[in-house]
MOPAC internal coordinates of N, CA, C and O (Angstrom, degrees):
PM7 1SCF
backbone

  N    0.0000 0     0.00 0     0.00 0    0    0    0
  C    1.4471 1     0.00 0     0.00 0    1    0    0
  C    1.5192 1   107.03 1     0.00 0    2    1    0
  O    1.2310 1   132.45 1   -87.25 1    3    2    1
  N    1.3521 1    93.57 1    92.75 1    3    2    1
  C    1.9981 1   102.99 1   178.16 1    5    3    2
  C    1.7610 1   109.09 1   -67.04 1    6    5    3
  O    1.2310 1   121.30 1   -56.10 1    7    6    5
  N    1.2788 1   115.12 1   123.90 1    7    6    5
  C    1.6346 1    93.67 1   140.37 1    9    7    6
  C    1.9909 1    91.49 1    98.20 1   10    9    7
  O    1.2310 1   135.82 1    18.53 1   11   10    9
  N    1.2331 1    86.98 1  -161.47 1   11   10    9
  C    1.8613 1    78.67 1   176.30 1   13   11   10
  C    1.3217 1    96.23 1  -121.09 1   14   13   11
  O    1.2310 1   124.98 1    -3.88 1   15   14   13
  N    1.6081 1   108.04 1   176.12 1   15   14   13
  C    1.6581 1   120.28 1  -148.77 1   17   15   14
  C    1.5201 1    77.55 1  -112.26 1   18   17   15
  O    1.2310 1   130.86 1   -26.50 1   19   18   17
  N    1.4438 1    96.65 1   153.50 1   19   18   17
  C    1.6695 1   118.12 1  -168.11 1   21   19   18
  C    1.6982 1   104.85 1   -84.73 1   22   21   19
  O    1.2310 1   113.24 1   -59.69 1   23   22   21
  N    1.0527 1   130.38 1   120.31 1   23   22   21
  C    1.5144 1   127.12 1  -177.06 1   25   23   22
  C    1.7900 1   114.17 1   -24.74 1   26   25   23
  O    1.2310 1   120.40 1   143.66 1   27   26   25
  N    1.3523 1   116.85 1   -36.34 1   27   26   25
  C    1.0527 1   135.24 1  -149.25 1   29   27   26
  C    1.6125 1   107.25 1   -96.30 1   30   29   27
  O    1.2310 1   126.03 1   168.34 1   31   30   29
  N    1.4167 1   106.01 1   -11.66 1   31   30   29
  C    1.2585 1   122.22 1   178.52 1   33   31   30
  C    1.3417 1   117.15 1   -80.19 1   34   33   31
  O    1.2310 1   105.87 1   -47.38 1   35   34   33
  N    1.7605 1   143.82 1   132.62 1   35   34   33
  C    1.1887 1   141.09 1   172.44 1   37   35   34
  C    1.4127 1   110.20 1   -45.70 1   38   37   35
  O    1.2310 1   113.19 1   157.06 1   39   38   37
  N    1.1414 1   130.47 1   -22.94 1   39   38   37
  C    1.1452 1   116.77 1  -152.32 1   41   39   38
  C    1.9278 1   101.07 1  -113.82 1   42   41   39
  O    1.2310 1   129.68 1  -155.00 1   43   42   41
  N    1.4302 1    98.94 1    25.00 1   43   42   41
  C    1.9289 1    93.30 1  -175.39 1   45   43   42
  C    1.3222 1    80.95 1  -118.06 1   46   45   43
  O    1.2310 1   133.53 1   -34.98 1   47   46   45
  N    1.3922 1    91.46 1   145.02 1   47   46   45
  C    1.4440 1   130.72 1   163.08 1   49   47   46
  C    1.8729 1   113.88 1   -90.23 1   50   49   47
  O    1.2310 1   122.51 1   -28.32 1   51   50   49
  N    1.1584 1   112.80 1   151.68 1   51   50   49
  C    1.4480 1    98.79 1   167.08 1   53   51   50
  C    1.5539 1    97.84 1  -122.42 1   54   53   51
  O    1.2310 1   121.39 1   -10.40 1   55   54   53
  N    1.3950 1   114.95 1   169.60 1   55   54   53
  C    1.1154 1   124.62 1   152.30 1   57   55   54
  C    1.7655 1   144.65 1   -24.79 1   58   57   55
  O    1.2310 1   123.04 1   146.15 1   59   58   57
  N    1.6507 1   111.78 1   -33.85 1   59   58   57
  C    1.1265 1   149.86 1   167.15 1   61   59   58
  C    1.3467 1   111.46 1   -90.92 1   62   61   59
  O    1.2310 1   116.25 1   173.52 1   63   62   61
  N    1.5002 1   124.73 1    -6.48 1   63   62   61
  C    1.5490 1   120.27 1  -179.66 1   65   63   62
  C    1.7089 1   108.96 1  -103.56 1   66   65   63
  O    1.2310 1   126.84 1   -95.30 1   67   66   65
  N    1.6090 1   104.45 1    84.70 1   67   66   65
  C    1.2682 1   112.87 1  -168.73 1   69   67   66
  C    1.2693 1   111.95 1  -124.69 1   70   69   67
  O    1.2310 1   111.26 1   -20.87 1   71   70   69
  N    1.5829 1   134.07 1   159.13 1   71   70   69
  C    1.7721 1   119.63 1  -159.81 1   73   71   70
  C    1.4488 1    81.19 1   -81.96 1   74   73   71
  O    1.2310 1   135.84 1   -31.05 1   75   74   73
  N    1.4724 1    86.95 1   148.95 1   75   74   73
  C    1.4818 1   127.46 1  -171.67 1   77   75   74
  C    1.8423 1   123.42 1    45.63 1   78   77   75
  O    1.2310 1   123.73 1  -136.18 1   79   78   77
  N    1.1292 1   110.46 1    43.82 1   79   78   77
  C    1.6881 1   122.47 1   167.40 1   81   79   78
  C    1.3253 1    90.29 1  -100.07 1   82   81   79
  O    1.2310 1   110.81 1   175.72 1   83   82   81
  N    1.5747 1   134.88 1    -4.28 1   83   82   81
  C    1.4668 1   102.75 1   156.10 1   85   83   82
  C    1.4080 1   122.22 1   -90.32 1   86   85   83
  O    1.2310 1   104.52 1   -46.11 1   87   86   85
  N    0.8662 1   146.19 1   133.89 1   87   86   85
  C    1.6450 1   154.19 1   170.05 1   89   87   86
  C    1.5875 1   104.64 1  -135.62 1   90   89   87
  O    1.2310 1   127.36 1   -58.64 1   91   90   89
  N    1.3673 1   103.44 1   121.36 1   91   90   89
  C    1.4702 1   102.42 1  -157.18 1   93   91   90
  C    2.3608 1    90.95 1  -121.21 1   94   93   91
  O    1.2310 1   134.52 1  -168.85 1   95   94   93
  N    1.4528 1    89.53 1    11.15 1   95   94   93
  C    1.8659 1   103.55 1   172.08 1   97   95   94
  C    1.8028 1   109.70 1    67.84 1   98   97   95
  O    1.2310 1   130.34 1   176.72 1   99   98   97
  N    1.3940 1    97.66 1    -3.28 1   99   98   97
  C    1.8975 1   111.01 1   153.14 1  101   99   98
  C    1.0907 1   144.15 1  -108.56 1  102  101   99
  O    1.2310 1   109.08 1  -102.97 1  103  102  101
  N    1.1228 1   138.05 1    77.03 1  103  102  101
  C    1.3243 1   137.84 1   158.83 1  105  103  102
  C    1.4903 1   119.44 1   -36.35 1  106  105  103
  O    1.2310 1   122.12 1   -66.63 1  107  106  105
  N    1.5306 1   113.55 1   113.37 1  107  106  105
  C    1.3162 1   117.31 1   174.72 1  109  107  106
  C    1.4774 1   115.64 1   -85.49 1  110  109  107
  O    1.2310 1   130.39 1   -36.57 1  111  110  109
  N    1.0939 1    97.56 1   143.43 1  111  110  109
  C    1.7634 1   112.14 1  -157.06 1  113  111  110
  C    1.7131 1   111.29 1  -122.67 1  114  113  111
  O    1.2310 1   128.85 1   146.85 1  115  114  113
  N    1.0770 1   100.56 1   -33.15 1  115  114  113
  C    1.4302 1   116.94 1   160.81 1  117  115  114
  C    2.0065 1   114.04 1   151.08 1  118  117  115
  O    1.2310 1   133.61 1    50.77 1  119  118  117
  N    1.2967 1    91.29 1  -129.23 1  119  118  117
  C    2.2965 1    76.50 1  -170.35 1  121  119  118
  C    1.4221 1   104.80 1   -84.52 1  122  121  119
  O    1.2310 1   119.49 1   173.19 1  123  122  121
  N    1.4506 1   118.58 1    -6.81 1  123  122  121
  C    1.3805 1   111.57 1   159.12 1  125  123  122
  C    1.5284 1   131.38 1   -36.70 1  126  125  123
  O    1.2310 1   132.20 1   135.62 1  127  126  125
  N    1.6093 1    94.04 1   -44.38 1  127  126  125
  C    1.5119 1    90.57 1  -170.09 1  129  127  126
  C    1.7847 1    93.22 1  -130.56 1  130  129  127
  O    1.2310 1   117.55 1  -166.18 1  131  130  129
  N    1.1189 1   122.27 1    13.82 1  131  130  129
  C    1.7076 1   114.13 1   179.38 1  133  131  130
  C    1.6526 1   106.46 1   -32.75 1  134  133  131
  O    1.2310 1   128.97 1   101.82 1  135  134  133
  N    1.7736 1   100.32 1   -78.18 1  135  134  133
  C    1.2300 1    93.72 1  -163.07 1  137  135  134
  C    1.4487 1   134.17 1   -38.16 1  138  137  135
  O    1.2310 1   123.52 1   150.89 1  139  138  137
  N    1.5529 1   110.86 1   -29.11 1  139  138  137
  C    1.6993 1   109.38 1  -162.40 1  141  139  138
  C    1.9502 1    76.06 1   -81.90 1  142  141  139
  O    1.2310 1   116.30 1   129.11 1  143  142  141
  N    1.1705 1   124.64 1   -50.89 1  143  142  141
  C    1.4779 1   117.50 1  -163.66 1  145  143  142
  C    1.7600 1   125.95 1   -53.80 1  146  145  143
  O    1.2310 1   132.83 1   154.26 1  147  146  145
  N    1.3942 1    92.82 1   -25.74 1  147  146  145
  C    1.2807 1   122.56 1  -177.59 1  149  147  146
  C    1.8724 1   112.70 1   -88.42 1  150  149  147
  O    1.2310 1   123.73 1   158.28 1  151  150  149
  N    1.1107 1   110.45 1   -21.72 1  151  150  149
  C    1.8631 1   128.04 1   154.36 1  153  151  150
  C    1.3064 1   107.15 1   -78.54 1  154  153  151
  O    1.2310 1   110.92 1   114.87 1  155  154  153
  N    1.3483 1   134.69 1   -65.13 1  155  154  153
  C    1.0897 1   135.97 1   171.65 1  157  155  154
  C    1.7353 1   116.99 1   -51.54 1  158  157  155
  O    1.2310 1   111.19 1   172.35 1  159  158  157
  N    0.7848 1   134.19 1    -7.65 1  159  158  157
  C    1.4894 1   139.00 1  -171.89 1  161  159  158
  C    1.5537 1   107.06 1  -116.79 1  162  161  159
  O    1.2310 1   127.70 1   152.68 1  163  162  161
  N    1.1877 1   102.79 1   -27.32 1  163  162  161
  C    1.8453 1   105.30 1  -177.63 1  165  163  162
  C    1.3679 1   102.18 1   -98.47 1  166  165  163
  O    1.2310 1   119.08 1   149.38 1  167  166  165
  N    1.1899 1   119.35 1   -30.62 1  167  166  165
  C    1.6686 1   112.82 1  -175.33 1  169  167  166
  C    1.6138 1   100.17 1   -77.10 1  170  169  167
  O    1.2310 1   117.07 1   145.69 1  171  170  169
  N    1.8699 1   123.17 1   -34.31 1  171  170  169
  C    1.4255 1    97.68 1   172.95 1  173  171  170
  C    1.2517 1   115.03 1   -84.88 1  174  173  171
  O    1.2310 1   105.02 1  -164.76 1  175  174  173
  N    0.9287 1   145.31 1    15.24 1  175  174  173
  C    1.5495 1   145.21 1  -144.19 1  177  175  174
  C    1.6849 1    79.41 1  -123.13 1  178  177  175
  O    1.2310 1   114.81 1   124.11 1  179  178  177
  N    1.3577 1   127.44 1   -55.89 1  179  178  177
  C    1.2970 1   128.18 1   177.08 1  181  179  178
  C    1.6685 1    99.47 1   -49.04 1  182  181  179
  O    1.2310 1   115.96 1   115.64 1  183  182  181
  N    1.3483 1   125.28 1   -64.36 1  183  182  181
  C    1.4272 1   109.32 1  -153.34 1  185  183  182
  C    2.0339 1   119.73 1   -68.67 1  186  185  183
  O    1.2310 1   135.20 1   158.09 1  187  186  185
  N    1.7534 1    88.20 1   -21.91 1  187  186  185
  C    1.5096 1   105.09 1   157.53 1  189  187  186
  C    1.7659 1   127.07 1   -63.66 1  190  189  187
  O    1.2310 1   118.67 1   168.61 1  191  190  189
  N    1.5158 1   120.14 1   -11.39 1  191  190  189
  C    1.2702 1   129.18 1  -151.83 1  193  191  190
  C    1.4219 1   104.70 1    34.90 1  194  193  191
  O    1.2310 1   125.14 1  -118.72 1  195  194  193
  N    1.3431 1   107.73 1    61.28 1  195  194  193
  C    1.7487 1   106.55 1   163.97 1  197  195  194
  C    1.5602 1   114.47 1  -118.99 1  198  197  195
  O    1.2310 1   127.69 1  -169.70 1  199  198  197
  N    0.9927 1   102.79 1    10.30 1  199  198  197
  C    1.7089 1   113.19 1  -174.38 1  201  199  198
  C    1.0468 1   125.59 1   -49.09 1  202  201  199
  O    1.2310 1   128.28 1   127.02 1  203  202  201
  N    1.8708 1   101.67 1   -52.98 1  203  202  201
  C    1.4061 1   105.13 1   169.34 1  205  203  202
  C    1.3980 1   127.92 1   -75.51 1  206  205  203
  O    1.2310 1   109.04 1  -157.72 1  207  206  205
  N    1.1563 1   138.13 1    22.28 1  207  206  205
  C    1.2555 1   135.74 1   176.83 1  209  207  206
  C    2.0975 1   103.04 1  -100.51 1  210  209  207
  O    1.2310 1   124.16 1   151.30 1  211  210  209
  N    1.4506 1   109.62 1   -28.70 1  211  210  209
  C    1.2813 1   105.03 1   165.35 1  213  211  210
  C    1.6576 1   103.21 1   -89.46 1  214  213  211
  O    1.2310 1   104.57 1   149.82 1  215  214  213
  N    0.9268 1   146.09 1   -30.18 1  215  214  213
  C    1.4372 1   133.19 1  -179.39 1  217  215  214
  C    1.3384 1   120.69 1   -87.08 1  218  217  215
  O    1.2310 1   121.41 1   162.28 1  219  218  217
  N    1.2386 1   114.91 1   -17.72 1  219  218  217
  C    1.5226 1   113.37 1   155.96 1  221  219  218
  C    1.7485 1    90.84 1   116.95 1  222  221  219
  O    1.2310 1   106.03 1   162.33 1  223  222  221
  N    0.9466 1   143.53 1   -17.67 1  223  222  221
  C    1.1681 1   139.78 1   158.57 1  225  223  222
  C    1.4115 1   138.39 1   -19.75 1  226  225  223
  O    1.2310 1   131.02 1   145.12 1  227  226  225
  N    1.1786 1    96.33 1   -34.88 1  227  226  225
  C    1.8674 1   122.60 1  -163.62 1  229  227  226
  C    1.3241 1    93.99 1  -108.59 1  230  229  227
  O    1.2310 1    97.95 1  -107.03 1  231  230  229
  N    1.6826 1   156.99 1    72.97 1  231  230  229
  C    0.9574 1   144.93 1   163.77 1  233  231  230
  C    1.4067 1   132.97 1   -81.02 1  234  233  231
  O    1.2310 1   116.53 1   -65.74 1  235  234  233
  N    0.9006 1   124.20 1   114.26 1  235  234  233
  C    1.4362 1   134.09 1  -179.12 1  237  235  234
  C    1.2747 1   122.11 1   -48.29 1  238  237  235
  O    1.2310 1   113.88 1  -179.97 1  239  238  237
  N    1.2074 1   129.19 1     0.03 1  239  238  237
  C    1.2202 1   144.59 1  -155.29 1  241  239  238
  C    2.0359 1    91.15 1  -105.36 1  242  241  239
  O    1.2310 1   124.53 1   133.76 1  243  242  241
  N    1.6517 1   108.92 1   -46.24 1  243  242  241
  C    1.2174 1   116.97 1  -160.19 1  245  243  242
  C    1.3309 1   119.03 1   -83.66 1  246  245  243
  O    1.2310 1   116.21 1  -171.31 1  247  246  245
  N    1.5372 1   124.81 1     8.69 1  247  246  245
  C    1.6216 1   151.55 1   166.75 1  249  247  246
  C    1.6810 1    95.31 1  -110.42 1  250  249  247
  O    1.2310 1   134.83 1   -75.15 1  251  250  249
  N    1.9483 1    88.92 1   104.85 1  251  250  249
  C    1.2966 1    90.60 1   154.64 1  253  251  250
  C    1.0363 1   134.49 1  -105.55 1  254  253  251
  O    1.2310 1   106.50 1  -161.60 1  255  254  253
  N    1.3993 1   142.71 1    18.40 1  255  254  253
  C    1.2683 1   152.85 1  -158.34 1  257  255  254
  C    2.0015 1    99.21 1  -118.67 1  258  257  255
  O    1.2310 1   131.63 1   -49.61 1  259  258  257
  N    1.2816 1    95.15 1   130.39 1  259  258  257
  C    1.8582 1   108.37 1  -178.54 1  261  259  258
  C    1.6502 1   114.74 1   -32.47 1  262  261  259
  O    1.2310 1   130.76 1   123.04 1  263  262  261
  N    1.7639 1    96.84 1   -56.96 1  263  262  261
  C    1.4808 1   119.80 1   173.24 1  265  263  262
  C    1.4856 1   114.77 1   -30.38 1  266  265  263
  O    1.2310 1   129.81 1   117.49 1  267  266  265
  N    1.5777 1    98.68 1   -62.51 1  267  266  265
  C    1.5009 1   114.98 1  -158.08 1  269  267  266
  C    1.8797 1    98.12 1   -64.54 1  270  269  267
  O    1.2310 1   135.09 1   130.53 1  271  270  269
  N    1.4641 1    88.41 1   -49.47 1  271  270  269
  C    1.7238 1   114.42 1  -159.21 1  273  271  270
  C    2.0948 1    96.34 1   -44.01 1  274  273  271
  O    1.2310 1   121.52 1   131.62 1  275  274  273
  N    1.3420 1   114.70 1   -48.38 1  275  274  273
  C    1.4655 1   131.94 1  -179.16 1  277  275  274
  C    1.4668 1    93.34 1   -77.28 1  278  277  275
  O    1.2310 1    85.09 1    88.44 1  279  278  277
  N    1.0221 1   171.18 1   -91.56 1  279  278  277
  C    1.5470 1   160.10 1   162.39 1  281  279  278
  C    1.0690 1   102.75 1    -6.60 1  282  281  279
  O    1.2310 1    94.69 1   107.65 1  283  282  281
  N    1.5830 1   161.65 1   -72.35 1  283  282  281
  C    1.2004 1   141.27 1   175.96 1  285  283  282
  C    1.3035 1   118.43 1   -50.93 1  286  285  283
  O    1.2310 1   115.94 1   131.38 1  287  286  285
  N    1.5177 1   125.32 1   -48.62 1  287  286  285
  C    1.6671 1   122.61 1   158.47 1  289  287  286
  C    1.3881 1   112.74 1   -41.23 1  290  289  287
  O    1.2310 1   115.29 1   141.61 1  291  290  289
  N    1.2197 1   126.53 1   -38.39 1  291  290  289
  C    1.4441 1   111.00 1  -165.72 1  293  291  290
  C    1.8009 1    96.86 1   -94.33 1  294  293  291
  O    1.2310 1   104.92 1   154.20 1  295  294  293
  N    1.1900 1   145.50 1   -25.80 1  295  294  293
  C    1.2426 1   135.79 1  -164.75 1  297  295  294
  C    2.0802 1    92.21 1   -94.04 1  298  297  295
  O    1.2310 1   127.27 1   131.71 1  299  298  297
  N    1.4413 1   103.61 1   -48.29 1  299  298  297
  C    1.8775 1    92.49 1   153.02 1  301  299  298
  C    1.3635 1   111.98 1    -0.79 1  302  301  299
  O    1.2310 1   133.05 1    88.91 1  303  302  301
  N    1.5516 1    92.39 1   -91.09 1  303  302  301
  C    1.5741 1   113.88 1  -168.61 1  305  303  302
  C    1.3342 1   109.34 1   -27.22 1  306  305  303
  O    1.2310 1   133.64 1   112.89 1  307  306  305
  N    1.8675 1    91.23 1   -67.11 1  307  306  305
  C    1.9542 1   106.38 1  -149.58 1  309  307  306
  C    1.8958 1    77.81 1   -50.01 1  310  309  307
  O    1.2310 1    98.85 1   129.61 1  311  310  309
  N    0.9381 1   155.59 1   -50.39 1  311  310  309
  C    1.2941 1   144.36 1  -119.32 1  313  311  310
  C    1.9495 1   104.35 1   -97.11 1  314  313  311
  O    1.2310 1   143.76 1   145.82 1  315  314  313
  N    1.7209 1    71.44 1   -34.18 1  315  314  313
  C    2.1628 1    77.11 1   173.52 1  317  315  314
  C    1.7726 1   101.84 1   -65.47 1  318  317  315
  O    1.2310 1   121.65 1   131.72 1  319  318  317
  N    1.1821 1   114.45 1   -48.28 1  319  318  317
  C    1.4213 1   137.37 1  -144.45 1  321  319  318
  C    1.9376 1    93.79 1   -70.85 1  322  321  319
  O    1.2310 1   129.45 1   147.08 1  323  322  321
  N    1.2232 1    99.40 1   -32.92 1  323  322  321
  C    1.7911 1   109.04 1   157.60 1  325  323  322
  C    1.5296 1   117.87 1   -58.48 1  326  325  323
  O    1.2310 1   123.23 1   131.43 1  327  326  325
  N    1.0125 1   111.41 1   -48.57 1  327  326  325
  C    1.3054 1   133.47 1  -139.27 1  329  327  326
  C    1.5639 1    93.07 1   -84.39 1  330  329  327
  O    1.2310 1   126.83 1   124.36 1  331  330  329
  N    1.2480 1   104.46 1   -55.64 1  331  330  329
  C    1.9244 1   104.42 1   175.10 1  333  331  330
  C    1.1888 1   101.24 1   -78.48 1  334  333  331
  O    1.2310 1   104.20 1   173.40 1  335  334  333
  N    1.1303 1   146.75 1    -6.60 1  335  334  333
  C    1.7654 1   129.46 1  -179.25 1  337  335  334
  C    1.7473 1   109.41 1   -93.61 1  338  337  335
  O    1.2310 1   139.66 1  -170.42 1  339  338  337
  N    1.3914 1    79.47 1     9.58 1  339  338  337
  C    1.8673 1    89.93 1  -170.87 1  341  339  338
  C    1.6223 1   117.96 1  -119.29 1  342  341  339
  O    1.2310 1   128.53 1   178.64 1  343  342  341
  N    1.8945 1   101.17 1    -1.36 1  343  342  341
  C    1.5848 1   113.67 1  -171.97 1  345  343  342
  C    1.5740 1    92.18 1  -134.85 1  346  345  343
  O    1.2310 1   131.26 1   -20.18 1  347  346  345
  N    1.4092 1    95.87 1   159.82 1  347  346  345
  C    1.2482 1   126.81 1   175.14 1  349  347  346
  C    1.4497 1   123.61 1   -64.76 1  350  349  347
  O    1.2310 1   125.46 1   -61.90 1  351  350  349
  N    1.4230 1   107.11 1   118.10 1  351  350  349
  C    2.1111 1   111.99 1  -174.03 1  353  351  350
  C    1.6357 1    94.80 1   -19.23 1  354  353  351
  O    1.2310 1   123.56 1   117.34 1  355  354  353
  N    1.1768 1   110.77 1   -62.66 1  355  354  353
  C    1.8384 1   115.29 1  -159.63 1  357  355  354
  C    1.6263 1   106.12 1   -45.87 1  358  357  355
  O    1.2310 1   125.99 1   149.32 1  359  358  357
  N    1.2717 1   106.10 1   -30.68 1  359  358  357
  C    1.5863 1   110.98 1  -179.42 1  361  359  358
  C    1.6562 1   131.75 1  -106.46 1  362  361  359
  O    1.2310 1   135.02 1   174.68 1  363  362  361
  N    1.4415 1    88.55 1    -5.32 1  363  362  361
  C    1.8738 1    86.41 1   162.53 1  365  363  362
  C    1.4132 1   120.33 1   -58.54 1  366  365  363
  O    1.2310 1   121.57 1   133.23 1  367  366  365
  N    1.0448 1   114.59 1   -46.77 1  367  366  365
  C    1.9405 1   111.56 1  -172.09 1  369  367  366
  C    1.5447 1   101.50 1   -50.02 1  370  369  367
  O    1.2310 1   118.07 1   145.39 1  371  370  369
  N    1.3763 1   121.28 1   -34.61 1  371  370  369
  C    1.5436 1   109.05 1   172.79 1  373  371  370
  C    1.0533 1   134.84 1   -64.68 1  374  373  371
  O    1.2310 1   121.36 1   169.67 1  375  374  373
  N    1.5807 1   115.00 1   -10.33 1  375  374  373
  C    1.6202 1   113.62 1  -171.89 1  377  375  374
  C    1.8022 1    88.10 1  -124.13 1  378  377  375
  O    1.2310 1   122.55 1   168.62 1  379  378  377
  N    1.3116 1   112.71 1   -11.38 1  379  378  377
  C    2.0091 1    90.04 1   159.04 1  381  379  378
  C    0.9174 1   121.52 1   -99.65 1  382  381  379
  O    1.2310 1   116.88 1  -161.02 1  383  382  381
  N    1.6735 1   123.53 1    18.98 1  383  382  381
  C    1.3558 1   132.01 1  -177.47 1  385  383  382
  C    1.0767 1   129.87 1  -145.17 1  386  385  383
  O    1.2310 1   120.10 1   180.00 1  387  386  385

């Protein structure tokens, strides 16, 4: 990965993409409230182009270069690092494990 990554690319980060700058105003609690949490989480995850890293889209497998390979690990993260600031203590161990 020469050079810098195009905004538009899955794999850029911005400046503002820091753990927990997502707050999407739901706390998931469990299947009570998935669905609205689970709309709310895909529609920002869409406007981030981070979508595919929870839907399986974005595979790490398909960057072969070292560069790239550590840029998908690190936007991974930022994407887990959403993901628990957006669920309930009782339910983090499921998404770091």
């Amino acid at each position: 990965m020469a050079g810098k990554i195009d905004h538009d690319h899955p794999l850029y980060l911005s400046s503002s993409d820091v753990p927990g700058a997502v707050q999407i105003g739901i706390q998931l609690t469990g299947m009570e409230n998935y669905t609205l949490w689970s709309r709310a989480m895909e529609l920002t995850l869409l406007t981030k182009n981070k979508l595919g890293f929870v839907d399986g889209s974005i595979k790490r497998a398909s960057y072969t270069v070292d560069s790239e390979k550590k840029q998908w690990d690190r936007c991974n993260a930022m994407v887990l690092s959403w993901l628990m600031s957006n669920v309930s203590k009782e339910l983090v161990s499921g998404i770091l494990f």
